[in-house]
C-alpha positions as CSV (number, residue, x, y, z in Angstrom):
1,X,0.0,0.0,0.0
2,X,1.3,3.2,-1.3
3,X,1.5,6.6,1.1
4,X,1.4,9.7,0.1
5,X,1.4,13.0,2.2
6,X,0.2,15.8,-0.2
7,X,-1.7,19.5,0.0
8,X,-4.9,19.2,-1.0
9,X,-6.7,22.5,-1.2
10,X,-5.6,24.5,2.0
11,X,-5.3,21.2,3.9
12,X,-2.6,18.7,4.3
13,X,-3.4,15.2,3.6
14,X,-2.1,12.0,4.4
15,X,-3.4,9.3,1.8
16,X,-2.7,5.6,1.6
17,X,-3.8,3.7,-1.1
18,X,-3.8,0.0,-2.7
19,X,-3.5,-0.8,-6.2
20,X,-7.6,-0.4,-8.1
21,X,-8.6,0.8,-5.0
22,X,-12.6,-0.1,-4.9
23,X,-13.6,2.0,-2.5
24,X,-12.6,5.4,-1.3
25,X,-12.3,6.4,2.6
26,X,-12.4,9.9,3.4
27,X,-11.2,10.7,7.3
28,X,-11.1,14.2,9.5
29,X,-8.3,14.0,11.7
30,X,-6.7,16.0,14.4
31,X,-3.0,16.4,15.0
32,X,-3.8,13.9,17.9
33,X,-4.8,11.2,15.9
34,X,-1.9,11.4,12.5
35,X,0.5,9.3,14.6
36,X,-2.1,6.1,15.2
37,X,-2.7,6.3,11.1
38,X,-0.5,3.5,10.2
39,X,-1.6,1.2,13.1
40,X,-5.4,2.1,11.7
41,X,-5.0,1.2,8.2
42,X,-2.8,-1.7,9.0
43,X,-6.2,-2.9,11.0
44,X,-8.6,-2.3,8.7
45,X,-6.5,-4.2,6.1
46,X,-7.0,-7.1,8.5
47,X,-10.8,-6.9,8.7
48,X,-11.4,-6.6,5.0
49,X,-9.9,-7.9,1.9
50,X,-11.4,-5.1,-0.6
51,X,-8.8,-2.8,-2.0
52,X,-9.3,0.9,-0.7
53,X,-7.6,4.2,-0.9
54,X,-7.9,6.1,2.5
55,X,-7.5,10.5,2.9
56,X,-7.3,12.0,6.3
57,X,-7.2,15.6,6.2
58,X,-6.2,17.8,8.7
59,X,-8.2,19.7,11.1
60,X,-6.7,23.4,13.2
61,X,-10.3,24.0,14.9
62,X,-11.8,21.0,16.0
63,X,-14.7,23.0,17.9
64,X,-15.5,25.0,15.1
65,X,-15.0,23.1,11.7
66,X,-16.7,20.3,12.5
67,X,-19.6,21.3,14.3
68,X,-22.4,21.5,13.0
69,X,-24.0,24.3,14.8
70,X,-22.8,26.7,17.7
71,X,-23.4,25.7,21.1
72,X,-22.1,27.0,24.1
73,X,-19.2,25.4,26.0
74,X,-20.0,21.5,27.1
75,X,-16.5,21.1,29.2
76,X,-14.3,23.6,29.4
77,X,-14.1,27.6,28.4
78,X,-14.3,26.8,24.3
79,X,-17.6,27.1,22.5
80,X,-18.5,25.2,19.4
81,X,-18.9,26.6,15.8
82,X,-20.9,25.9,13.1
83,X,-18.2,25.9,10.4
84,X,-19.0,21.5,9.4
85,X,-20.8,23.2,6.3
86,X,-17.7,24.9,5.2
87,X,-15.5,21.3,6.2
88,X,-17.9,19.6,3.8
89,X,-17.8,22.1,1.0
90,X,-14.2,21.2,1.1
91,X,-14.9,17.7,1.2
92,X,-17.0,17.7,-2.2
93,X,-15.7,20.4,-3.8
94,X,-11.7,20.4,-3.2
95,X,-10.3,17.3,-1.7
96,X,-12.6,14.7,-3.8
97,X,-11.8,16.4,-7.2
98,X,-8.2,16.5,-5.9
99,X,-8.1,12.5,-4.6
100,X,-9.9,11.1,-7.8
101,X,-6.7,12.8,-9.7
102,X,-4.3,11.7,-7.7
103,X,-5.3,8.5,-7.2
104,X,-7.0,8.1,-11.1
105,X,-9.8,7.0,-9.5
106,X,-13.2,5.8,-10.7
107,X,-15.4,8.8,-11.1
108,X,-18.7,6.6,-9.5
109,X,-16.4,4.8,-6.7
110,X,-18.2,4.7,-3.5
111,X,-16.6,7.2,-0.8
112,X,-17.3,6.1,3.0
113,X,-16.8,9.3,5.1
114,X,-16.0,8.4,9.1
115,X,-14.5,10.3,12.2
116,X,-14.1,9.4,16.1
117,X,-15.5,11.9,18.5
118,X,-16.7,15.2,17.4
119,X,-15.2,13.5,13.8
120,X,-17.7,11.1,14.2
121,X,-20.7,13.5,14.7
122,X,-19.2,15.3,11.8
123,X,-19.3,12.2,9.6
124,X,-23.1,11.6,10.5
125,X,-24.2,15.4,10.0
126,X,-22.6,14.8,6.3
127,X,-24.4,11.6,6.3
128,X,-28.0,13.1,6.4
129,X,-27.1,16.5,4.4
130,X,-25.0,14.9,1.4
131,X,-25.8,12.6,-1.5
132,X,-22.1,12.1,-2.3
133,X,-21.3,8.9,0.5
134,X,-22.2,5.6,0.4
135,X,-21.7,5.2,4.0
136,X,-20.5,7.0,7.2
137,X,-19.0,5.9,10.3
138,X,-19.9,7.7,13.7
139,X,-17.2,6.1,16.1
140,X,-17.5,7.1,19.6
141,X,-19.8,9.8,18.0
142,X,-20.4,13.3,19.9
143,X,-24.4,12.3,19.9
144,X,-24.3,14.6,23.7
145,X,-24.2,17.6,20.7
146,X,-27.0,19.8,21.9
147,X,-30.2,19.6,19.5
148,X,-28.7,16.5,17.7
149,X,-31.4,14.0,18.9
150,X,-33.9,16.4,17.6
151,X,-31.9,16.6,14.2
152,X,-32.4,12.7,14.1
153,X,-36.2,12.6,14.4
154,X,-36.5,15.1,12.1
155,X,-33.8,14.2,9.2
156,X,-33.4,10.6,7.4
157,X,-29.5,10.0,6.1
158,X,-28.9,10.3,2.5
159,X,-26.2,7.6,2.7
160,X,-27.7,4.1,3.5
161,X,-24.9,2.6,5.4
162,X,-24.5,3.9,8.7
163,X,-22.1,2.3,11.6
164,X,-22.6,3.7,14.6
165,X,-20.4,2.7,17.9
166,X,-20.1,3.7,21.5
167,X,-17.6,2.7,24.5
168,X,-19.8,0.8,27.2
169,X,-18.4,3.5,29.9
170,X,-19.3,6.7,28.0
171,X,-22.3,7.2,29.6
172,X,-20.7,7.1,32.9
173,X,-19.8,10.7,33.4
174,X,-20.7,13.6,36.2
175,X,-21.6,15.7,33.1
176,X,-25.4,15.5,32.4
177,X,-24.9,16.8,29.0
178,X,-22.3,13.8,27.9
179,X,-24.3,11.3,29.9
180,X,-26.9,11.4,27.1
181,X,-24.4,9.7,24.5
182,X,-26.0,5.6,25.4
183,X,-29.7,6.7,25.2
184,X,-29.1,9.2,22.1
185,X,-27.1,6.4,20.2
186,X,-29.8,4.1,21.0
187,X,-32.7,6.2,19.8
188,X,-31.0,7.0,17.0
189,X,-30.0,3.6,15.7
190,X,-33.6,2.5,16.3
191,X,-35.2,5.7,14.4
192,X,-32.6,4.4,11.1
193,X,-33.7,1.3,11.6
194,X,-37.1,2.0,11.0
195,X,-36.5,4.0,7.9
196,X,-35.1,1.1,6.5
197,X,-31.2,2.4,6.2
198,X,-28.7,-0.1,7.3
199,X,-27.3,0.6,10.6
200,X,-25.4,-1.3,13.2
201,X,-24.5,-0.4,16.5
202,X,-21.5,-1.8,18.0
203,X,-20.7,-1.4,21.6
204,X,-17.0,-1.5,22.9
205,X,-15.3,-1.9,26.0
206,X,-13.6,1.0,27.8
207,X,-14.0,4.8,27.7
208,X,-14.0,7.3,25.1
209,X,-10.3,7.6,25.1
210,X,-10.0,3.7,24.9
211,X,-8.1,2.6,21.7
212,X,-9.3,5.3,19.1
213,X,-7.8,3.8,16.0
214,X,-9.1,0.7,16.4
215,X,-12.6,1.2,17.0
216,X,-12.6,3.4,14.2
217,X,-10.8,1.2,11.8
218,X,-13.9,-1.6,12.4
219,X,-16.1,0.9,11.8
220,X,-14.5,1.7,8.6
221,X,-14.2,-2.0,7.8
222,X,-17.8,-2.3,8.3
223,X,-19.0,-0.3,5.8
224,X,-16.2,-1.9,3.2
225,X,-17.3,-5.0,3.7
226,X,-21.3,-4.1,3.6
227,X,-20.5,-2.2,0.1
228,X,-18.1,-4.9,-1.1
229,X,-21.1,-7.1,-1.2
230,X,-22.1,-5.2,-4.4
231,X,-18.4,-4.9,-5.3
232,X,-16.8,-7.1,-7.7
């Protein structure tokens, strides 16, 4: 698998790919996360055997770029944005056209968008307000985000593959607001499942700071392996 580090846009971009990739994953990352890349990649490469390129781009404001609207501080002194409009006009209209020449990829190859964390909440927003992913991943989503459970009863996704996945400890915080995270991830897994878009719910042991890249690479290797049923 060939790696690439590359400026895409205004955004620096790290991008491994196999040979024919058949799928492309898309990936916001913080500086936190660049360094667990390899050990990510190397473990979704164990759970699936369908060639994929993979792009994580780099995010400065966390708070603000990929939220989706502004709320006031949860933990902390830092509010939230509502910039995740501007991250995903990037998305479609810089780093894709940039990847598919880079890569020579198949205009009509199906692009899986997933993030951890705030990442994660991110990558289901994008879900329900874009037509250009196949699937998302919401690892260890932020689903305390004010307002979001409302979002899901209102919305249906636009992408039809939805992982969703939680730590079993999450909900077990002093902070009423992040306590919500179990029953919000329930509800919303149940309200998909009902409008017929395939959605799994894994649960993992640990915290929310337990063992980031792999969580998110099975949820990345999910949705691989549920598109590569129509793959050939």
């Amino acid at each position: 698998m060939n790696k690439d580090t590359l400026k895409i846009g205004e955004k620096i971009c790290t991008v491994f790919a196999d040979s024919e990739p058949k799928v492309l994953l898309i990936q916001p990352t913080g500086e936190h996360e660049t360094v667990l890349l390899e050990k990510e990649i190397s473990q979704i490469k164990s759970m699936t055997d369908k060639p994929f390129a993979f792009a994580a781009f780099s995010i400065t404001d966390w708070n603000s770029e990929l939220s989706p609207w502004e709320c006031p501080p949860v933990f902390g002194d830092e509010p939230f944005g509502n910039s995740a409009a501007e991250t995903l006009k990037y998305i479609e209209d810089i780093l894709l056209p940039g990847l598919t020449a880079h890569l020579s990829l198949n205009t009509y190859i199906p692009i899986i968008l997933g993030g951890y964390s705030l990442a994660g909440l991110f990558a289901l927003w994008a879900g329900y307000t874009s037509e250009r992913f196949t699937a998302v991943a919401g690892v260890s989503p932020s689903v305390w985000f004010p307002n979001w459970r409302d979002f899901t009863e209102a919305h249906i996704p636009l992408a039809q593959n939805v992982y969703l996945s939680l730590g079993k400890k999450e909900a077990k915080t002093r902070n009423k607001i992040m306590a919500t995270v179990g029953e919000n991830i329930r509800r919303q897994a149940e309200i998909l499942e009902i409008a017929g878009i395939n959605v799994t719910l894994e649960w993992n042991e640990g915290n929310h700071f337990t063992e980031p890249d792999i969580r998110t690479a099975k949820g990345f290797a999910w949705c691989v392996n549920e598109i590569g049923k129509d793959i050939r």
